[in-house]
VMD Tcl script that draws the C-alpha trace (Angstrom):
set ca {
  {-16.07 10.32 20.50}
  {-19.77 10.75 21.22}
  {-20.18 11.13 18.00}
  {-18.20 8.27 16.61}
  {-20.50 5.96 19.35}
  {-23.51 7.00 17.95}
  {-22.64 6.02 14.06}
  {-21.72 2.59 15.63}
  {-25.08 2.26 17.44}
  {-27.07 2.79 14.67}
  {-25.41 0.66 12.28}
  {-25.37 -2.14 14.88}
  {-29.74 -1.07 15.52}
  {-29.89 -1.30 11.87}
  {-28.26 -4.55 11.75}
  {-30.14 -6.27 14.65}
  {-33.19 -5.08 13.91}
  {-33.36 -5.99 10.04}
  {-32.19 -9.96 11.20}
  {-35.57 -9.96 13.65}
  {-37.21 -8.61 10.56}
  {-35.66 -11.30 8.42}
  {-36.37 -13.97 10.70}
  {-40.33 -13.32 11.44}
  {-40.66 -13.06 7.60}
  {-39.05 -16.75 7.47}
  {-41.34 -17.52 10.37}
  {-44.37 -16.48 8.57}
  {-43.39 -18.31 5.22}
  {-43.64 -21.31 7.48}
  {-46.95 -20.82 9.17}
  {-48.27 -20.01 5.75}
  {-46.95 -22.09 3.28}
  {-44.62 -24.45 5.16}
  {-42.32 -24.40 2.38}
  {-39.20 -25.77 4.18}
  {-37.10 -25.75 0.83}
  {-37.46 -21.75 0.42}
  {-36.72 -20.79 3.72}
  {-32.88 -20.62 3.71}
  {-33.54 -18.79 -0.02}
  {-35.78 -16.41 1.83}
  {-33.19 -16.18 4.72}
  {-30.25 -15.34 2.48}
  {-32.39 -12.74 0.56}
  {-33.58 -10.67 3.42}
  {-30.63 -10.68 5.27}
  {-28.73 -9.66 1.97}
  {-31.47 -6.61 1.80}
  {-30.01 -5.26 5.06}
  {-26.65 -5.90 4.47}
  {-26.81 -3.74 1.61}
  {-29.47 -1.08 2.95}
  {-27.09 -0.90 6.23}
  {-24.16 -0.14 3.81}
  {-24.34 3.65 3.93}
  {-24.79 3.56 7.94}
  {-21.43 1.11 8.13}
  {-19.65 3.65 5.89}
  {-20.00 6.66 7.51}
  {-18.91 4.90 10.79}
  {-15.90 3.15 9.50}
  {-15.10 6.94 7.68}
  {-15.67 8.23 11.62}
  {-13.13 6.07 13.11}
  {-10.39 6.53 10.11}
  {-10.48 10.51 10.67}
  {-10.62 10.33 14.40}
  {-8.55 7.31 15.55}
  {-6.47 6.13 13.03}
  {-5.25 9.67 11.14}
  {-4.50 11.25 14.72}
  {-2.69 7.94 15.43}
  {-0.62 8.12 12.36}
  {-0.04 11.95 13.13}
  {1.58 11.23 16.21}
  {4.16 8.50 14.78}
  {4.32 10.15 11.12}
  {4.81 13.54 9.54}
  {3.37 14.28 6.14}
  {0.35 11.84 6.50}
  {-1.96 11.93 3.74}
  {-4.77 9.42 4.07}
  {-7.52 8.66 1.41}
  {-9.69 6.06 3.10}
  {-11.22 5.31 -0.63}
  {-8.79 5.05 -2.57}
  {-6.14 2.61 -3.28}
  {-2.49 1.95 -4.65}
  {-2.97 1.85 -8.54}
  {-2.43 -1.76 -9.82}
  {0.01 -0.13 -12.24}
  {2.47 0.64 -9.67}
  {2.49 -3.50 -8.49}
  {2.73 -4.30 -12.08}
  {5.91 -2.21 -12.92}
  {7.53 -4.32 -10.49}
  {6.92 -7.39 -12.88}
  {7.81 -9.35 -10.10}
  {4.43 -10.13 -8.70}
  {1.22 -11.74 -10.40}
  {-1.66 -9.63 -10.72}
  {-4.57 -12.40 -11.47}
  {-7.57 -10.99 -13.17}
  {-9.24 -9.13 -10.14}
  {-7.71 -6.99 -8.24}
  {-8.82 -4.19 -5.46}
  {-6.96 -1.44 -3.17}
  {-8.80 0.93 -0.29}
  {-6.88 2.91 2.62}
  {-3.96 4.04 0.69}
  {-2.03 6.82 2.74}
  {1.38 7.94 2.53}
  {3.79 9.75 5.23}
  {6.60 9.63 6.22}
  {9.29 8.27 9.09}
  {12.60 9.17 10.07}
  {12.47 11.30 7.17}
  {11.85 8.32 4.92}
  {9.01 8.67 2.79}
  {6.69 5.36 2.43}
  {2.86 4.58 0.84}
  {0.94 1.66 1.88}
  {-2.69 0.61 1.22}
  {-4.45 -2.67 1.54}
  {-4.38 -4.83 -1.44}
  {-6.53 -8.42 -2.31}
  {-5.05 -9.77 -6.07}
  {-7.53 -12.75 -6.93}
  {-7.52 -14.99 -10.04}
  {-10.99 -16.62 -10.89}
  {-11.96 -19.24 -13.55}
  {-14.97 -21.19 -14.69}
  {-15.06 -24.19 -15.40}
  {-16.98 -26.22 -18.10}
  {-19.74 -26.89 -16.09}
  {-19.77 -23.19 -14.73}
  {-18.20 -23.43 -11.36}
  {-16.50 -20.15 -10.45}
  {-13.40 -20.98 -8.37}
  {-11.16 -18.45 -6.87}
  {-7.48 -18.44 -6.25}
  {-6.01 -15.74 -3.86}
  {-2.85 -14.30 -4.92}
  {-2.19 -11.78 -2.45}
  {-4.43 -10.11 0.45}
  {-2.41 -8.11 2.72}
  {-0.96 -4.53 3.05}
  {2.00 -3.04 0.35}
  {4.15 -1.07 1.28}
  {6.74 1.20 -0.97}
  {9.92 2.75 0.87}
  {12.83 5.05 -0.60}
  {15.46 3.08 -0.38}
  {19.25 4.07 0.66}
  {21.48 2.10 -1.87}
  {21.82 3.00 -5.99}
  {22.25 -0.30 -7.67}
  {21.38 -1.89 -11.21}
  {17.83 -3.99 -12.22}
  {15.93 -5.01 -9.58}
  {15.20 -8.85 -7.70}
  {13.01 -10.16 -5.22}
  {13.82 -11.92 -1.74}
  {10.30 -13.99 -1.37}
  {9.43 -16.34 1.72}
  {9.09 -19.50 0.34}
  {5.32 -19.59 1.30}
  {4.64 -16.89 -0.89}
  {3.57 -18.85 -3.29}
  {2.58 -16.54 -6.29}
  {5.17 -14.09 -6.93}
  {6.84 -13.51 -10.23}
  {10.43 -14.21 -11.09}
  {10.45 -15.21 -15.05}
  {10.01 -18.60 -16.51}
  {12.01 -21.61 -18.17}
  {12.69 -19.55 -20.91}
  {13.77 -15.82 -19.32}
  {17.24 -15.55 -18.78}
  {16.90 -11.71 -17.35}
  {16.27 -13.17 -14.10}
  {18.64 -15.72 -11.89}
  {18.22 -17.61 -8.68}
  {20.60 -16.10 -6.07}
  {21.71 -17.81 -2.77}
  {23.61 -15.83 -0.06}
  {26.18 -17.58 2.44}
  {23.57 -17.33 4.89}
  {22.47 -20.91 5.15}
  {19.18 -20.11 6.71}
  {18.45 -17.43 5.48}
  {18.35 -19.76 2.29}
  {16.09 -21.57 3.70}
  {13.57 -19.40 3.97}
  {13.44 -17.05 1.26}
  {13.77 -17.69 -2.64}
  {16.00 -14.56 -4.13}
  {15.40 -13.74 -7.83}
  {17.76 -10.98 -9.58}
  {18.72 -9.19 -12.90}
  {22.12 -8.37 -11.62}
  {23.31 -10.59 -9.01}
  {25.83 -8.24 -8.02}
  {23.21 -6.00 -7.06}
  {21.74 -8.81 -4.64}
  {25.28 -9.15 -2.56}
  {25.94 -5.26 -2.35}
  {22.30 -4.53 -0.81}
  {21.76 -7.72 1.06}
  {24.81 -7.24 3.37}
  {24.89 -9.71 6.47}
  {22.86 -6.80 8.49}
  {20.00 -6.51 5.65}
  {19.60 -10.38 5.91}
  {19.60 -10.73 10.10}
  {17.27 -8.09 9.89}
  {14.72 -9.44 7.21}
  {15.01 -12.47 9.29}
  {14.35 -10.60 12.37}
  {11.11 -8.76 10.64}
  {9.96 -11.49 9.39}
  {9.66 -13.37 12.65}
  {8.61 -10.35 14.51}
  {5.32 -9.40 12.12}
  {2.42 -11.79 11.00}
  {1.90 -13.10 7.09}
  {4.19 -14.33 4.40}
  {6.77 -11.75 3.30}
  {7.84 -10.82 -0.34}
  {10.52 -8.29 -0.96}
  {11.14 -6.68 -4.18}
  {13.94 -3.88 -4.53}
  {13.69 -2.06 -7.76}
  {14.41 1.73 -9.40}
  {15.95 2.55 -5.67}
  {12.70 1.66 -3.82}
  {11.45 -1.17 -1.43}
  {8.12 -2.50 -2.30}
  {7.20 -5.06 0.51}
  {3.98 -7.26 0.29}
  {3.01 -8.48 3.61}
  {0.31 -11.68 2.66}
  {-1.63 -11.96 6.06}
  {-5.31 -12.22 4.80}
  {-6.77 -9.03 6.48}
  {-7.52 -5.30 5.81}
  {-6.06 -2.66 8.19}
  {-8.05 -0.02 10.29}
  {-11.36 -1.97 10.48}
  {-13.13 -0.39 13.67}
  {-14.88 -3.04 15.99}
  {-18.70 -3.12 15.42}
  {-19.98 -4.36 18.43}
  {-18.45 -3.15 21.01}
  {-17.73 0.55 22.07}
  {-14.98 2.20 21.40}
  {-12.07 2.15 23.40}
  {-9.64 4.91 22.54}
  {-6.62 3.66 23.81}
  {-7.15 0.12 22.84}
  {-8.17 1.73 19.07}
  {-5.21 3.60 18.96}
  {-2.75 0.92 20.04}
  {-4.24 -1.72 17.69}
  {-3.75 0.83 14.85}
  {-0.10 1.23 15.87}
  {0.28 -2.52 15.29}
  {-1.14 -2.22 12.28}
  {1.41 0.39 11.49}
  {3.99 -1.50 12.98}
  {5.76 -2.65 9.83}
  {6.56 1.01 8.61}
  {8.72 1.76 12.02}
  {10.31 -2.16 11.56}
  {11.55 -1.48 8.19}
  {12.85 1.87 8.68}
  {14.62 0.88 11.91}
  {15.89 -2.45 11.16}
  {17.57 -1.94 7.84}
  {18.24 1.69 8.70}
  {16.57 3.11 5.58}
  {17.24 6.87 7.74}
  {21.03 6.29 6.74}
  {21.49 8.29 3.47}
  {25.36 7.69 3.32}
  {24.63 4.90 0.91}
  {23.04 7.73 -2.13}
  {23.76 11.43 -2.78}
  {19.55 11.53 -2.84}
  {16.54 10.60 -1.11}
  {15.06 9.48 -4.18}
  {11.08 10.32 -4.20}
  {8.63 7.21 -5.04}
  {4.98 8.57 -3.70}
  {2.56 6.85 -6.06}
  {-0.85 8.80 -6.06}
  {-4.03 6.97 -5.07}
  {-6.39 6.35 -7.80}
}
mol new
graphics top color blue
foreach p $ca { graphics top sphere $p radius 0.5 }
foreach p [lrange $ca 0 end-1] q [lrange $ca 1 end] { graphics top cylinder $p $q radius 0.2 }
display resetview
């Protein structure tokens, strides 16, 4: 770990000592020209200059920390981790779901795959943006999704595919006014109905996988972990899009690293993968004749 502390000090020395830089330059454009209206530009555009200079310092650390906290983390809940710390979940495999809007900007880092209980998963973060301009040129940008994915075999053959989306999900896809293919399904589960929005091809497909178990335990998942949930259950796999607004495995900058404290946030961050698996028993293959295999490769 000595190593790992010395990568964070001198991204943090880099970092402190560029803003004193930056602000005796500002100081100096005072004395000198007292031009009060260029200052914050000045500001802004120095501190921007070691932002971006500090970038290869920040990336080696953050690399540090992913191969020596969070991969030997993983390794001790997981077997068959791979983890690319650059490389993401190809927007392709979201948009075969066609149950999910993919905006006009999207962007995927720390994709890894594994698996639990003999249940093979792949996650990676995710951010799905749309952004416009205006007439007058203001750029305004609409966040669609920015959160961890998460793709699971699934235990149960059934026909098409549908989606079981928290109602504050607000931008998942589930057809139009004038596509049939896909119904609005309500269980008997009052509150669950309440909660969630369930879109289907085949609704008998919706009442044979979401038995009463399935929904007490979305219900229970979705209390028990952070962010707005969306569900989709397609080709014999679970994709699940967790919305809470962050990106996993981000090591703390300035303070020092605490092993145990490191590890155990990473295990929350994992937490979902051991939830899923446990509470709707995904380990239970009496449902198929076949695990079958849905590993998407990082692009």
């Amino acid at each position: 770990m000595e190593e790992l502390e010395k990568l964070r000090k001198a991204y943090v020395n880099h970092m402190v000592i560029g803003l004193i830089i930056t602000i005796v330059v500002v100081v100096v454009l005072f004395v000198l020209y007292n031009a009060t209206q260029f200052l914050f530009v000045a500001f802004i555009i120095c501190f921007m200059i070691v932002l971006l200079t500090g970038g290869s310092k920040k990336k080696k650390y953050s690399t540090a920390y992913k191969k020596e906290i969070v991969t030997t983390t993983m390794q001790e809940l997981f077997t068959d981790i791979v983890f690319d710390y650059d490389k993401g979940l190809p927007s392709s495999v979201i948009k075969e779901t066609d149950m999910m809007r993919l905006g006009n900007r999207y962007s995927s880092n720390d994709w890894y795959s594994g698996k639990y209980k003999d249940v093979s998963f792949t996650s990676s973060d995710v951010s799905i943006e749309e952004v416009t301009t205006d007439s007058e040129g203001h750029t305004h940008t609409t966040v669609y999704f920015r959160g961890q994915w998460y793709i699971f075999n699934f235990n149960k053959n059934f026909k098409g595919k549908f989606q079981v989306c928290e109602k504050d999900f607000h931008y998942s896809k589930h057809g139009g006014l004038f596509d049939k293919s896909i119904e609005k399904v309500e269980v008997e589960d009052i509150d669950f109905n309440k909660q969630f929005r369930i879109y289907s091809t085949d609704a008998h497909s919706v009442f044979y996988v979401l038995t009463p178990h399935i929904i007490e335990s979305i219900k229970k998942i979705n209390e028990a972990i952070p962010g707005r949930l969306l569900l989709i259950f397609k080709d014999n796999s679970l994709h699940v899009g967790i919305y809470n607004g962050s990106d996993n495995f981000e090591p703390s900058i300035f303070h020092k690293i605490d092993v145990e404290k490191s590890k155990e946030k990473v295990r929350k961050e994992i937490e979902p993968i051991t939830k899923f698996v446990e509470e709707l028993r995904l380990d239970n293959n009496i449902f198929s004749s076949s695990a079958v295999q849905n590993n998407p490769q990082g692009e």
